[in-house]
C-alpha positions in Angstrom: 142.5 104.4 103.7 141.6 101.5 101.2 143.0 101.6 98.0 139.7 100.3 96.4 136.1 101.4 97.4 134.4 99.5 100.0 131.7 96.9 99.2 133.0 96.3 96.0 131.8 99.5 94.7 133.0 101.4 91.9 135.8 104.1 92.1 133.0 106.3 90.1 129.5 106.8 91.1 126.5 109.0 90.2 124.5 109.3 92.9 121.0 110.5 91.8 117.4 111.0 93.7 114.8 113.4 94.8 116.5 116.5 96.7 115.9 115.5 100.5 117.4 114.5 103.3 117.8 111.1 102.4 120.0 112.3 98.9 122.0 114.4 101.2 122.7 111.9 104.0 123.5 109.2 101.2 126.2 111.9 99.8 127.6 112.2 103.3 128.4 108.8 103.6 130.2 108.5 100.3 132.4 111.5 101.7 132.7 109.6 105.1 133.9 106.4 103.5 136.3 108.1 101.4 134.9 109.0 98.5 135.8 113.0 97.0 133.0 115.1 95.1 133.7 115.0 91.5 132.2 117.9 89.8 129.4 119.8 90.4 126.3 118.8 91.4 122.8 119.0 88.7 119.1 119.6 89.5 116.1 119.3 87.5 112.5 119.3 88.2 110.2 116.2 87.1 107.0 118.1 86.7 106.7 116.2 90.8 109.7 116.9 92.8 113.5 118.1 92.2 115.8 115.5 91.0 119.7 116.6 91.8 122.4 114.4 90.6 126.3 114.2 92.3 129.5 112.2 91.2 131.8 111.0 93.4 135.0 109.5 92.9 137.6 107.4 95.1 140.8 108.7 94.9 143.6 106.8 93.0 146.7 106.6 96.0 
């Protein structure tokens, strides 16, 4: 594994959105390229749709 995050991303992220499939397949491919789940994840509602939040984080080697 890289010792930095690919793309030039950061080694923290906040990955926010509605809660649907999209959100959860763009959290899966954090944890695919390499990235750990930092925390737990948040949820609130908009007065439209749920909003749910998740950090990730690239692990220091």
């Amino acid at each position: 594994m890289s010792k930095s995050p690919p793309e030039g991303k950061p080694v923290y992220r906040l990955l926010t959105g509605k809660d649907d499939d999209a959100f959860c397949k763009r959290v899966s491919q954090a944890l695919a390229d390499g990235y750990q789940l930092y925390g737990s994840p948040a949820a609130t509602f908009n007065g439209e749709h749920v909003v749910v939040a998740q950090a990730v984080l690239w692990p220091h080697r």
